[in-house]
C-alpha positions in Angstrom: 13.2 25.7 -9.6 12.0 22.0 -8.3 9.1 21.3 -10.4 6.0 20.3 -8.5 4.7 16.8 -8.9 1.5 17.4 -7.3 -0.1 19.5 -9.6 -2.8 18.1 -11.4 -1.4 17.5 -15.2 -3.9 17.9 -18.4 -3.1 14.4 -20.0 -3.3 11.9 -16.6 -5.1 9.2 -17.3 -8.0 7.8 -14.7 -6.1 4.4 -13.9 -8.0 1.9 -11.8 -6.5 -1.7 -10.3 -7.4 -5.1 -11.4 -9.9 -6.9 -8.9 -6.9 -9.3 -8.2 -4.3 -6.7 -7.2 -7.4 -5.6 -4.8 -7.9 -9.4 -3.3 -3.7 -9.3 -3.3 -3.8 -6.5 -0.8 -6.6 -7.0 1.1 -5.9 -10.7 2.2 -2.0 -9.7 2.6 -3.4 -7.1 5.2 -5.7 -9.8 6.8 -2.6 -12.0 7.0 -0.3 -9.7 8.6 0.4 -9.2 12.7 2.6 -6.6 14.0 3.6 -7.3 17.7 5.0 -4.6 19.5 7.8 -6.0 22.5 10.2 -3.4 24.1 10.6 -0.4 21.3 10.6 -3.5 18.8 8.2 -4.2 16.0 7.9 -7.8 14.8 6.2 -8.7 11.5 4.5 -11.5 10.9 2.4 -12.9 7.9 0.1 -15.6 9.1 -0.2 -17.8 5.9 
């Protein structure tokens, strides 16, 4: 049988980001544009 991943597991650890990886995400969110033309998806970051 597949074992199933999302089970919760006894021994996980409670893991939280660093306040830069946070900043890193946010502002590349900020930065990028996705402009839909004719079934088409451009990407754009805007730095």
């Amino acid at each position: 049988m597949a074992k199933i991943y999302s089970e919760n597991s006894k021994n996980a650890k409670k893991m939280n980001p660093k306040d830069e990886t946070i900043s890193f995400i946010l502002n590349y969110s900020k930065a990028l544009s996705v402009i839909n033309y004719k079934k088409m998806k451009f990407e754009a970051l805007l730095n």
